[in-house]
mmCIF file of the C-alpha atoms, coordinates in Angstrom:
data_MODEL
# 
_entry.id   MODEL 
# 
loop_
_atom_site.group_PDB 
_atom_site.id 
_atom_site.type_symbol 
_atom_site.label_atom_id 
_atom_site.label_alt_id 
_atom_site.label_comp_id 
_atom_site.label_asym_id 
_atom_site.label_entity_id 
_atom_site.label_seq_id 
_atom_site.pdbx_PDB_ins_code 
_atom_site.Cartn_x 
_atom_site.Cartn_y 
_atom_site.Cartn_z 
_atom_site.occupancy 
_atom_site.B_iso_or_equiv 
_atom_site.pdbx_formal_charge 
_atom_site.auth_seq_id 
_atom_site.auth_comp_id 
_atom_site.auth_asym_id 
_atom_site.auth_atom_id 
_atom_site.pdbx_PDB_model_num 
ATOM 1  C CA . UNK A 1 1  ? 0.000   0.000  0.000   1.00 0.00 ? 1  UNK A CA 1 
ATOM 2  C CA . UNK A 1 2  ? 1.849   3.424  -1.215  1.00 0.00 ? 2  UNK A CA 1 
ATOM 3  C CA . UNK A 1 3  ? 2.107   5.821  1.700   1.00 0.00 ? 3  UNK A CA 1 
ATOM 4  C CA . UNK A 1 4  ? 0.032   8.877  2.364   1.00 0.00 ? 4  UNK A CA 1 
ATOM 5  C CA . UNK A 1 5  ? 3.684   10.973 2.124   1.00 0.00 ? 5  UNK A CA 1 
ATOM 6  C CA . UNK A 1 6  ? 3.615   9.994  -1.838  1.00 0.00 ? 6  UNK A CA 1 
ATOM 7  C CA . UNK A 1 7  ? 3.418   12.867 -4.209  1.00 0.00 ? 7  UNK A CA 1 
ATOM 8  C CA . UNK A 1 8  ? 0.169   12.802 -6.572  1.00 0.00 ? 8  UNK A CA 1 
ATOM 9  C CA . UNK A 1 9  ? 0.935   13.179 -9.841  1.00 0.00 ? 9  UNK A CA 1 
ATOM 10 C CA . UNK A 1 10 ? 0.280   16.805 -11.365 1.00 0.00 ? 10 UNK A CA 1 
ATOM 11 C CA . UNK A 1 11 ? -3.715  16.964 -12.589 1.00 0.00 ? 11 UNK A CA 1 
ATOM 12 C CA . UNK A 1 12 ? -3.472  17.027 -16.416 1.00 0.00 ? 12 UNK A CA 1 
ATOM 13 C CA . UNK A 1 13 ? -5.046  20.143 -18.231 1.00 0.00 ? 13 UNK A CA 1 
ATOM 14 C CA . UNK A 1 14 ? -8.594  19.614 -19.541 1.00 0.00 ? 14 UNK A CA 1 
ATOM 15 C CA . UNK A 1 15 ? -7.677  21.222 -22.642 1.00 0.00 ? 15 UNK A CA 1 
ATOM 16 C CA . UNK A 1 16 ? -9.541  19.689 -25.468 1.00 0.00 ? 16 UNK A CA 1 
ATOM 17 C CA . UNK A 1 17 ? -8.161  22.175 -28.207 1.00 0.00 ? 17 UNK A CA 1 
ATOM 18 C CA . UNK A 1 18 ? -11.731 23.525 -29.204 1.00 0.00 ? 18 UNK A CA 1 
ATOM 19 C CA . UNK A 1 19 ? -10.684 27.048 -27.864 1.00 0.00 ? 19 UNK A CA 1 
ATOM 20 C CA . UNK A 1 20 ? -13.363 29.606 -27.965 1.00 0.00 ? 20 UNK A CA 1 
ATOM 21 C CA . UNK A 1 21 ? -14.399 31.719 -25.477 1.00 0.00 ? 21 UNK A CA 1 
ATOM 22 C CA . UNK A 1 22 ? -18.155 32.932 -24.964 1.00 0.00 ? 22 UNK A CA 1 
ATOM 23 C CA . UNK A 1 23 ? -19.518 36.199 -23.452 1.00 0.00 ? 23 UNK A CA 1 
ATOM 24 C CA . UNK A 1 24 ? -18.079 34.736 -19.819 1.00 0.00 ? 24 UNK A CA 1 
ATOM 25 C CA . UNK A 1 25 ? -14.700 34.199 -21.163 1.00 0.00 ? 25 UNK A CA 1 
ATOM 26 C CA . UNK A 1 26 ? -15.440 30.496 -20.785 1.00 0.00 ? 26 UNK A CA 1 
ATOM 27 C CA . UNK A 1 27 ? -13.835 28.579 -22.451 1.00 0.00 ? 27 UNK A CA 1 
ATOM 28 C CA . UNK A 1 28 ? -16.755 26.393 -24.532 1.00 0.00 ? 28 UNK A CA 1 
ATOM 29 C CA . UNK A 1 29 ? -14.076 23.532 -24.870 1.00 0.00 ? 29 UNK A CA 1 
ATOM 30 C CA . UNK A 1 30 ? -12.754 22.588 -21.640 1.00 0.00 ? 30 UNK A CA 1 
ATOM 31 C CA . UNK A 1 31 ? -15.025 25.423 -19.352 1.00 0.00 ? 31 UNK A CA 1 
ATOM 32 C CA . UNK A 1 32 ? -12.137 27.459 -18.233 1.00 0.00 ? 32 UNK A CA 1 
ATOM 33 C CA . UNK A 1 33 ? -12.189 30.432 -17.370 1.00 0.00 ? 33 UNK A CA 1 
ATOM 34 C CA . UNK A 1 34 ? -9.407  32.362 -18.896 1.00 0.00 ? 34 UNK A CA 1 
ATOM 35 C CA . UNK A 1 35 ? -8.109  33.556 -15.383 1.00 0.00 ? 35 UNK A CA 1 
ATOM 36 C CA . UNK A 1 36 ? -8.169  29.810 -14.878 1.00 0.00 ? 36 UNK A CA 1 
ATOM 37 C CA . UNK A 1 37 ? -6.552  29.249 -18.047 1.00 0.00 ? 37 UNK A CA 1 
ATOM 38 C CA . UNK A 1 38 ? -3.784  31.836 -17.930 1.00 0.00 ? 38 UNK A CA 1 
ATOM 39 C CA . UNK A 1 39 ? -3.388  30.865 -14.045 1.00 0.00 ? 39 UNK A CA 1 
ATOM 40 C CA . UNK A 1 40 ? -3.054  26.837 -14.945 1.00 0.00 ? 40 UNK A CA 1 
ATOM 41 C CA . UNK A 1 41 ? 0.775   26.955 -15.435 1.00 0.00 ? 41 UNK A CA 1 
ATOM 42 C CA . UNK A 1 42 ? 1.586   28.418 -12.257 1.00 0.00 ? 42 UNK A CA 1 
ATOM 43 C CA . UNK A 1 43 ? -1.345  26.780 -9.443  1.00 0.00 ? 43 UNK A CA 1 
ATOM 44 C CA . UNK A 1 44 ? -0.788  24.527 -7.220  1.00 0.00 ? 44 UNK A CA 1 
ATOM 45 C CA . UNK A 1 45 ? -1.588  20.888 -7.399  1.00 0.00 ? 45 UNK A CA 1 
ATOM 46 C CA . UNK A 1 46 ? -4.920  21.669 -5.251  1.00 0.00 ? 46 UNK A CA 1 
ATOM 47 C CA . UNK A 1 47 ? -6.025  24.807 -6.995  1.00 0.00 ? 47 UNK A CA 1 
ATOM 48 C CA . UNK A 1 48 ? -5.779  22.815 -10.291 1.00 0.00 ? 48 UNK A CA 1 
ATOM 49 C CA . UNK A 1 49 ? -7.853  20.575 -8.837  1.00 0.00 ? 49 UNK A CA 1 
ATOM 50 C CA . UNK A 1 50 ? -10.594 23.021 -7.378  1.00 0.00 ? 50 UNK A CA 1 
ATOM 51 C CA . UNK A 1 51 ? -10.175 24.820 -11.267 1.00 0.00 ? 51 UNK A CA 1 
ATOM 52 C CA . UNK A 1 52 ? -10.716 21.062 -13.010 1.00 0.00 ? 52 UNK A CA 1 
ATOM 53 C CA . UNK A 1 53 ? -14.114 20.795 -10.629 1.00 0.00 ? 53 UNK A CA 1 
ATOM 54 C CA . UNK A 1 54 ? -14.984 23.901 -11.661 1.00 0.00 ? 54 UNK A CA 1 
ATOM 55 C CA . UNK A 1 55 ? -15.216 23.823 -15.189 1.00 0.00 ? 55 UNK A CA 1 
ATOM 56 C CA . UNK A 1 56 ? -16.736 20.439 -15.166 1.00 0.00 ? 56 UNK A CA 1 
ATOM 57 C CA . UNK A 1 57 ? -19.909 22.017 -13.823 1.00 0.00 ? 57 UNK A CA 1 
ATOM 58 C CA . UNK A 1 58 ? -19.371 25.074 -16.763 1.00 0.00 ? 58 UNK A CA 1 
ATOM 59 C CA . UNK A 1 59 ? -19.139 22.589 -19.480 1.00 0.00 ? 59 UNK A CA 1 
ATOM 60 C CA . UNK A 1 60 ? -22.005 22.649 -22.031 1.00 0.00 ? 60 UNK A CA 1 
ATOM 61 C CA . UNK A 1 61 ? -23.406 19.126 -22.098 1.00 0.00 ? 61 UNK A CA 1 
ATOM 62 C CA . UNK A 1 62 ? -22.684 16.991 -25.061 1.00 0.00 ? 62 UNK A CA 1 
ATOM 63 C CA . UNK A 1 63 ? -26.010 15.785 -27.078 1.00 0.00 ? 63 UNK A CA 1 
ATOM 64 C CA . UNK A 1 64 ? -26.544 12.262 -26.952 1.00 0.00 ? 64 UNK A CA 1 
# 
């Protein structure tokens, strides 16, 4: 069992290369915000994580 004092891995970004912005600057692609977006590079493991939970709940749903 690995131990709690492991290093996670880096979150990947949930850029899907469909960049366009809307009247939010939200990103309709991945739902960034571009704050988030020009911010991603720098955050912290844990504020990428609170920005990937974020723009889960901005992203458009997908028709079936």
């Amino acid at each position: 069992m690995p131990s709690s004092d492991t290093p996670r891995p880096a979150p990947a970004s949930p850029c899907v290369r469909r960049c366009c912005l809307d009247e939010q600057e939200v990103c309709l692609g991945c739902g960034r915000t571009l704050a988030e977006i020009r911010e991603w590079s720098q955050a912290s493991n844990a504020r990428r994580e609170q920005i990937l939970q974020d723009a889960k709940r901005r992203v458009p749903k997908q028709p079936l």
